[in-house]
C-alpha positions as CSV (number, residue, x, y, z in Angstrom):
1,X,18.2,-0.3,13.6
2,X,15.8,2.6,13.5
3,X,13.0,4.5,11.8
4,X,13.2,7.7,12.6
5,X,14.4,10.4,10.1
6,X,14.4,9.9,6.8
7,X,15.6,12.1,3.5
8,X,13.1,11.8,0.4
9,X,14.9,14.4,-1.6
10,X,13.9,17.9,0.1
11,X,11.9,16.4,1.7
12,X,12.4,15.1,5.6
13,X,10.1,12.4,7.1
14,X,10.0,11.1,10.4
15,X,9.7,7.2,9.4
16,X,11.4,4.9,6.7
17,X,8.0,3.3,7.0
18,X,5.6,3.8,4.0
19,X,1.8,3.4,2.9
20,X,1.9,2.2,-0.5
21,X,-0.9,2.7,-3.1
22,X,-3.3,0.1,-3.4
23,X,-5.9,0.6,-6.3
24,X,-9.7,1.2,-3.7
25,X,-8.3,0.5,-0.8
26,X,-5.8,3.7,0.2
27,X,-7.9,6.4,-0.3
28,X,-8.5,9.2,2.2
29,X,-10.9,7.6,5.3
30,X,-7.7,4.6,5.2
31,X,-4.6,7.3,5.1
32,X,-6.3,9.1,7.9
33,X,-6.8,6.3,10.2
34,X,-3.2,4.6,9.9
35,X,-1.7,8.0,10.7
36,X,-3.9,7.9,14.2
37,X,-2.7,4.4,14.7
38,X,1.3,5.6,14.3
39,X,4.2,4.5,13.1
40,X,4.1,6.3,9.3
41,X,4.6,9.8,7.4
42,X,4.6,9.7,4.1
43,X,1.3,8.0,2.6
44,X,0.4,7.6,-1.1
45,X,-3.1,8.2,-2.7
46,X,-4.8,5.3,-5.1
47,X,-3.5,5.4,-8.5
48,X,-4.6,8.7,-10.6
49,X,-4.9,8.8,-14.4
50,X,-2.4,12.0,-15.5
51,X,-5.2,13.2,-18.1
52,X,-8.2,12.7,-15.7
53,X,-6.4,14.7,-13.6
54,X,-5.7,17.6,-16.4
55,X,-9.5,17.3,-17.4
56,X,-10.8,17.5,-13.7
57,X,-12.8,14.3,-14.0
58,X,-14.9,13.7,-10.4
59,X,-13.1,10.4,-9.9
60,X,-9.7,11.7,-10.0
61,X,-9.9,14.6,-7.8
62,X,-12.1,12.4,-5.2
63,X,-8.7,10.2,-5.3
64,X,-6.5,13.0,-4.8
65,X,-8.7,14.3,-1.6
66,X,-7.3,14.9,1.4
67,X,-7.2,17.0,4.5
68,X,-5.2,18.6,7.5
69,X,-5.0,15.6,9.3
70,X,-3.9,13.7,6.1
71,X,-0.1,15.2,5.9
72,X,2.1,14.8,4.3
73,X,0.6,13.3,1.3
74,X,2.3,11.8,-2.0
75,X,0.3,11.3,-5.2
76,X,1.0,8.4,-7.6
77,X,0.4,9.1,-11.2
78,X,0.0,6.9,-13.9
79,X,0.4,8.1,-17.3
80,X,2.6,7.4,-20.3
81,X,3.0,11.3,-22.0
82,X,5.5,13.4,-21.0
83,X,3.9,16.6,-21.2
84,X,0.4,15.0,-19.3
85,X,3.0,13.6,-16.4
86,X,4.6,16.8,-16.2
87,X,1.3,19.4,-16.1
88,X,-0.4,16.6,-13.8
89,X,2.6,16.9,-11.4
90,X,2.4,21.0,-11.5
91,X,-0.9,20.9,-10.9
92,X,-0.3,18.4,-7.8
93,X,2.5,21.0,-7.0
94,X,0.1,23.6,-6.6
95,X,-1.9,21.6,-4.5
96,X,0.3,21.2,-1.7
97,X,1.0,17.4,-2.5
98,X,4.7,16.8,-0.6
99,X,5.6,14.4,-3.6
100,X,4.6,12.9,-6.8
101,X,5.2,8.8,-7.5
102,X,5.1,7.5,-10.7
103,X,3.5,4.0,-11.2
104,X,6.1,1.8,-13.0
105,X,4.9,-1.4,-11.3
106,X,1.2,-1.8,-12.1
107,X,0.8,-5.0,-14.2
108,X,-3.2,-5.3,-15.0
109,X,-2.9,-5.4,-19.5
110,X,-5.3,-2.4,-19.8
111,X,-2.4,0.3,-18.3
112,X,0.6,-1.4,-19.7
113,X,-1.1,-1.6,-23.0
114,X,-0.8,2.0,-23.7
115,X,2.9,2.4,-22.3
116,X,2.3,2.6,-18.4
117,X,2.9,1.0,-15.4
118,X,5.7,-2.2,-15.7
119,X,5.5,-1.3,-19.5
120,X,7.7,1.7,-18.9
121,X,10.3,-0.8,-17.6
122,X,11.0,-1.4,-20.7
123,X,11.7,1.7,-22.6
124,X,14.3,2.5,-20.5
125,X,14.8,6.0,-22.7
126,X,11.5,6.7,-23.5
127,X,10.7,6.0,-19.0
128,X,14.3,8.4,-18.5
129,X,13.1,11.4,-21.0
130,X,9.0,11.3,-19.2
131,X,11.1,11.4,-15.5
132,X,13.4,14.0,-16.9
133,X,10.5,15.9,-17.6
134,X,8.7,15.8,-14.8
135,X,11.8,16.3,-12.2
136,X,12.7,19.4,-14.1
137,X,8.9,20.9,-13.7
138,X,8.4,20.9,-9.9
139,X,10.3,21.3,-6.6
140,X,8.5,18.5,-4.9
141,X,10.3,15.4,-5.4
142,X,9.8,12.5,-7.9
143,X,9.7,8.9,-7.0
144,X,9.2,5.7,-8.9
145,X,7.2,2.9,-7.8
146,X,8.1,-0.5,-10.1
147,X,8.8,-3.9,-10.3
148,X,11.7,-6.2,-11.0
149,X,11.4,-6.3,-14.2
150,X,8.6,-7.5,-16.8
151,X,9.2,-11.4,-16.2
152,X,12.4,-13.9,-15.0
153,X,14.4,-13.2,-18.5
154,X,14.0,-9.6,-18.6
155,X,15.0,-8.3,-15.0
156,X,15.6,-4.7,-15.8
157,X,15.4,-3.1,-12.7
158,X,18.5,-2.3,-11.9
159,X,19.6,-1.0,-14.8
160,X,16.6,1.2,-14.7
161,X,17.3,2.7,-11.4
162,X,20.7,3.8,-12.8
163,X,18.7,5.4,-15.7
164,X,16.5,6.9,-13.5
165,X,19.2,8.6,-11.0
166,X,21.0,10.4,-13.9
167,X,17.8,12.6,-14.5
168,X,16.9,13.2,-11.3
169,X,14.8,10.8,-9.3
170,X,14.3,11.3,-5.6
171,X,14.3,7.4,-4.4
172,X,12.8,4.3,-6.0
173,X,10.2,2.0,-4.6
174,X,10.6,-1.9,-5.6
175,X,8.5,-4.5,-5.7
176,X,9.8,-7.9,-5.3
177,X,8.0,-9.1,-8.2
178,X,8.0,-9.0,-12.0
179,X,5.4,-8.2,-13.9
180,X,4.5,-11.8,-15.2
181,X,4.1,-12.3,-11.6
182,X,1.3,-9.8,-10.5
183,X,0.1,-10.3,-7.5
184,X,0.9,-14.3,-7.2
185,X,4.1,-15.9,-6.1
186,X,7.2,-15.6,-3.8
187,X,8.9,-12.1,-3.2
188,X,12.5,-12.6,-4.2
189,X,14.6,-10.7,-1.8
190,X,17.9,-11.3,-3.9
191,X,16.0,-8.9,-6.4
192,X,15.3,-6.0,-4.4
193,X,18.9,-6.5,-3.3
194,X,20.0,-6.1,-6.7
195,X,18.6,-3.0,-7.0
196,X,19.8,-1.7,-3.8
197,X,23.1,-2.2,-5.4
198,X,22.7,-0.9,-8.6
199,X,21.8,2.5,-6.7
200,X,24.1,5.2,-6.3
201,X,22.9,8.0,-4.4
202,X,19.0,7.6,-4.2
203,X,17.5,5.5,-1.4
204,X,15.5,2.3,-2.2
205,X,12.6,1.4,-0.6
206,X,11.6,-2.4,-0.5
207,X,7.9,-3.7,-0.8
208,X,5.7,-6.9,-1.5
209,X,4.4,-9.5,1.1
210,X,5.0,-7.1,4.6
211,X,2.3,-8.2,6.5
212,X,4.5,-8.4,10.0
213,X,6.8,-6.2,11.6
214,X,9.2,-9.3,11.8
215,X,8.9,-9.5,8.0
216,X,9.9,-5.6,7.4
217,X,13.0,-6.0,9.7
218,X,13.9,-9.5,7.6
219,X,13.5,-7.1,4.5
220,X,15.8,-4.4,5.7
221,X,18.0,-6.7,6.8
222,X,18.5,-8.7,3.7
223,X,18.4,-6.4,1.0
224,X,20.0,-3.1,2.9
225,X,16.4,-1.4,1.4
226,X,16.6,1.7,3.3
227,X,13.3,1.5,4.1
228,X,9.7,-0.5,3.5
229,X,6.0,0.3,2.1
230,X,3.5,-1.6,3.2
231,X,-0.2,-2.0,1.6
232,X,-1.8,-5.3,1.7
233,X,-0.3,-6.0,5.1
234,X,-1.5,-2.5,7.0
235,X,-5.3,-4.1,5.8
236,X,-4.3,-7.3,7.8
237,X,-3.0,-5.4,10.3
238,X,-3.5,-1.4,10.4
239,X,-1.3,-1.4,13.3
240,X,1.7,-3.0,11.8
241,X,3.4,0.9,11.2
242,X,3.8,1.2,14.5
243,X,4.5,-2.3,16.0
244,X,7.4,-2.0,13.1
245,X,8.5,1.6,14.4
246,X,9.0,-0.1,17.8
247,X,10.0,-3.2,16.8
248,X,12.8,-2.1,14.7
249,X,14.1,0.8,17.7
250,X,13.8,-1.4,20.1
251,X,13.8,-5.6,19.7
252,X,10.9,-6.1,21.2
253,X,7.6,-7.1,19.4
254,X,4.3,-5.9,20.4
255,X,1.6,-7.8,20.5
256,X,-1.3,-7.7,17.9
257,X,-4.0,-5.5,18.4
258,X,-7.1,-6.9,20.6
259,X,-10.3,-7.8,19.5
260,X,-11.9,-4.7,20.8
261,X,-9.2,-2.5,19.1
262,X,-9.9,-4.1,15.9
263,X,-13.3,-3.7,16.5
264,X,-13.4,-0.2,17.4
265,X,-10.8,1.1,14.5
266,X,-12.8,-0.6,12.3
267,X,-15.8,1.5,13.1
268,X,-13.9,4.1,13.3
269,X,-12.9,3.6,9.8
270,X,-16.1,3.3,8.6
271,X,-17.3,6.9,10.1
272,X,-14.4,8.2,8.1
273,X,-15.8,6.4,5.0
274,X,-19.4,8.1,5.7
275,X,-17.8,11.4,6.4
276,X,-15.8,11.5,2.9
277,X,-18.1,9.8,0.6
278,X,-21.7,9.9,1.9
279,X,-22.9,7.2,4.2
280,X,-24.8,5.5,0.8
281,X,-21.6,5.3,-1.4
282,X,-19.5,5.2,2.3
283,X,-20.8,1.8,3.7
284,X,-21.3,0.1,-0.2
285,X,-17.5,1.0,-0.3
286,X,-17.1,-0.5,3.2
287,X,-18.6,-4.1,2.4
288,X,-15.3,-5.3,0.7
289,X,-13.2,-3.2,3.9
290,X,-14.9,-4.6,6.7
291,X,-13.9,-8.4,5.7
292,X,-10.3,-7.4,5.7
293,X,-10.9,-6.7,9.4
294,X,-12.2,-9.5,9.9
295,X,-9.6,-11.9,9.0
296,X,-8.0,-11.4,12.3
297,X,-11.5,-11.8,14.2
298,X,-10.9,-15.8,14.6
299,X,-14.7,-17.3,13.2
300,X,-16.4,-14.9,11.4
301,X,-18.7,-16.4,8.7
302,X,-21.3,-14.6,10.6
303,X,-20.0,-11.3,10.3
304,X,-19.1,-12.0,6.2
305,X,-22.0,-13.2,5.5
306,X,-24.2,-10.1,6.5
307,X,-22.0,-7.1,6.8
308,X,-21.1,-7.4,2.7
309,X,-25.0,-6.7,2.2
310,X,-25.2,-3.2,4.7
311,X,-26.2,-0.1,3.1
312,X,-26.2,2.0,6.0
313,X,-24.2,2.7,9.2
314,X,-26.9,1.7,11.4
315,X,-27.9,-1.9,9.7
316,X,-23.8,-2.1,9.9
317,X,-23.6,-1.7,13.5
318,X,-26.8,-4.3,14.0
319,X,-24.5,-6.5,11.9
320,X,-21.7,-6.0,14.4
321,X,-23.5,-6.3,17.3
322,X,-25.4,-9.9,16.1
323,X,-21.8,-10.7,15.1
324,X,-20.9,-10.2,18.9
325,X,-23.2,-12.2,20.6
326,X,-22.1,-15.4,17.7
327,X,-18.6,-14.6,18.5
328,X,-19.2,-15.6,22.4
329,X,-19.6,-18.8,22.2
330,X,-15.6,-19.4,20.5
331,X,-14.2,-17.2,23.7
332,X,-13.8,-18.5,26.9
333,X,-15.1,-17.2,30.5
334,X,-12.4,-13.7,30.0
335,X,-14.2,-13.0,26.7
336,X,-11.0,-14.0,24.7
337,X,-10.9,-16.7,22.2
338,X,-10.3,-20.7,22.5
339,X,-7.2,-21.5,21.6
340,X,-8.3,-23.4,19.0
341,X,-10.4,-20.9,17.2
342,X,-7.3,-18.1,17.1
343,X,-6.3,-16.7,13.8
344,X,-2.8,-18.6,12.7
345,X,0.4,-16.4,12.3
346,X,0.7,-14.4,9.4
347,X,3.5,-15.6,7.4
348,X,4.8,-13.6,4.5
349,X,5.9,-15.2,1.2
350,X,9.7,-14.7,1.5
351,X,10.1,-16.4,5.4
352,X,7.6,-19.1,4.6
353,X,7.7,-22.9,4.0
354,X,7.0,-23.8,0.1
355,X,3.5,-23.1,-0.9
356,X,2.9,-26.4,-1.4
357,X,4.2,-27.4,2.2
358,X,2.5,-24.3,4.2
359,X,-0.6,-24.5,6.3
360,X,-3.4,-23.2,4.3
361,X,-4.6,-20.5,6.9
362,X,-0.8,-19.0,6.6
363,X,-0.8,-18.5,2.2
364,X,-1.1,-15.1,1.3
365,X,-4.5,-14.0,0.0
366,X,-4.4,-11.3,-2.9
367,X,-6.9,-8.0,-2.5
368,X,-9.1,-8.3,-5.2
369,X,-8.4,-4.6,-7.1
370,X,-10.6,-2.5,-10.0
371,X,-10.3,-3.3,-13.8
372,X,-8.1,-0.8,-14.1
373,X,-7.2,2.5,-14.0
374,X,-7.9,3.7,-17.4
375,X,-12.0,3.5,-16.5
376,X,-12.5,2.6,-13.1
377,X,-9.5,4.3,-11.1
């Protein structure tokens, strides 16, 4: 099994591995840093709001930044007019953006109330005439990012992607999750496979719940997804494109990062964050970030309980550096932690125990994202 090439329409990537969009999180200081770390090509931009875009709104072109290092780069749009979707993608065109992804997935009420995100799964017509559209506008390709379907009795995926080919579509990204579910729940791997089937010549890519390279491989394996996209996992783990890269060419797992790797990405992320969006607006951004990091630190309350209140790089860094000297006293005489103070396994939804059953440190925790895309994103 390998990562290496991999055909997105016209366009050719190096890894089957993907960044997906996360609403606050994926923006350009986060793209840039997991492309240092390895492992992935094609990364996707927080969600954009089509008519923002057209009306050259602050927010939406800050979400759209990007730079030389940050290549290629895909865009996902949300929108539910044709005509927006299409002159939004043109104008991303222009812009030297390698590919434009249409959110079909999102479930918060405020973007499916006016006929986006999982909403457009189902109008099945109405979703096939706004791709049609769009495809038929730009050479860059077209993807769609969506769900199963909107709940258990109304899986419409599959069907969709069939739809979806006919008119164009350059591959299809699937989470393993309706819409009733959101964020909650198990990732059904039978579904995704369903869709894999249902596709006849575009690629699928699976996604929901990858926080482990073992996980990505079970994916593959299971559903024949051609490849994965990873979000909430690569803030667990920024690392995890390229312990999957090598995991899946090789066998062999690498280990997690060390604490003084975590540490110093994390830093390095937050000079990114300053050097994009000011170091006011850059650390206040940081404060829900530098928890995620965190999470693999073994005891942290220290760290929590003072870095979410920093306001500028240097009270972060004093932050780290109390957080250092707490830390000590869980590590042993080589610096490293106790054995009994070491973050648990991380264990995705689909290859874990029942909920009820699984060791509370191993349950998913969801990323808390904006209100919604229609104001905030």
């Amino acid at each position: 099994m390998s990562s290496d090439a991999f055909q997105l329409g016209s366009l050719a990537l190096r890894s089957n591995l993907f960044l997906s969009p996360l609403a606050g999180y994926t923006n350009l200081p986060f793209r840039w840093v997991v492309r240092e770390l390895g492992g992935v090509d094609l990364c996707t931009t927080d969600l954009v709001n089509a008519r923002s875009l057209l009306e050259r709104r602050d927010k939406a072109l800050k979400l759209i930044e990007s730079n030389e290092h940050d290549r290629p780069l895909a865009v996902q749009l949300f929108g539910a007019e044709p005509e927006e979707m299409r002159d939004a993608a043109q104008f991303l065109e222009s812009q030297g953006v390698a590919s434009v992804d249409i959110n079909m997935g999102c479930p918060v009420r405020k973007v499916c109330r006016v006929g986006g995100g999982s909403a457009m799964m189902t109008e099945h017509t109405r979703t096939q005439h706004l791709v049609r559209t769009m495809v038929e506008a730009v050479r860059i390709p077209v993807t769609a990012k969506m769900r199963l379907g909107w709940d258990d009795a109304n899986i419409t995926a599959p069907e969709l992607v069939r739809a979806l080919e006919d008119v164009g579509i350059a591959a299809i990204f699937i989470h393993g999750r309706t819409r009733a579910q959101g964020f909650s729940g198990t990732v059904k791997l039978d579904g995704i496979r369903q869709v894999v089937q249902a596709a006849r010549r575009v690629p699928v890519i699976g996604n929901g719940d990858i926080t482990t390279p073992e996980a990505a491989k079970h994916m593959i394996e299971v559903t024949g997804c051609a490849g994965v996209s990873m979000g909430r996992g690569a803030f667990y783990d920024p690392w995890i494109f390229t312990r999957t890269q090598h995991y899946l060419k090789t066998g062999v797992l690498l280990p997690e990062a060390t604490f003084a790797e975590r540490v110093r990405v994390m830093c390095l992320h937050l000079d990114r964050m300053v050097d994009v969006f000011g170091e006011t607006l850059g650390c206040l951004m940081f404060r829900k970030i530098a928890p995620w990091y965190g999470k693999r630190f073994g005891p942290v309350s220290e760290f929590n309980r003072h870095v979410v209140r920093v306001s500028t790089r240097a009270e972060f860094h004093d932050v780290l550096e109390r957080y250092l000297r707490w830390r000590a006293q869980f590590c042993d005489a080589n610096g490293e932690l106790i054995e009994r103070f070491r973050p648990t396994p991380m264990v995705p939804s689909f290859m874990a125990p029942a909920e009820a059953d699984a060791p509370a440190a191993t349950r998913r925790e969801a990323i808390p994202v904006p209100k919604g895309p229609v104001d905030t994103w």
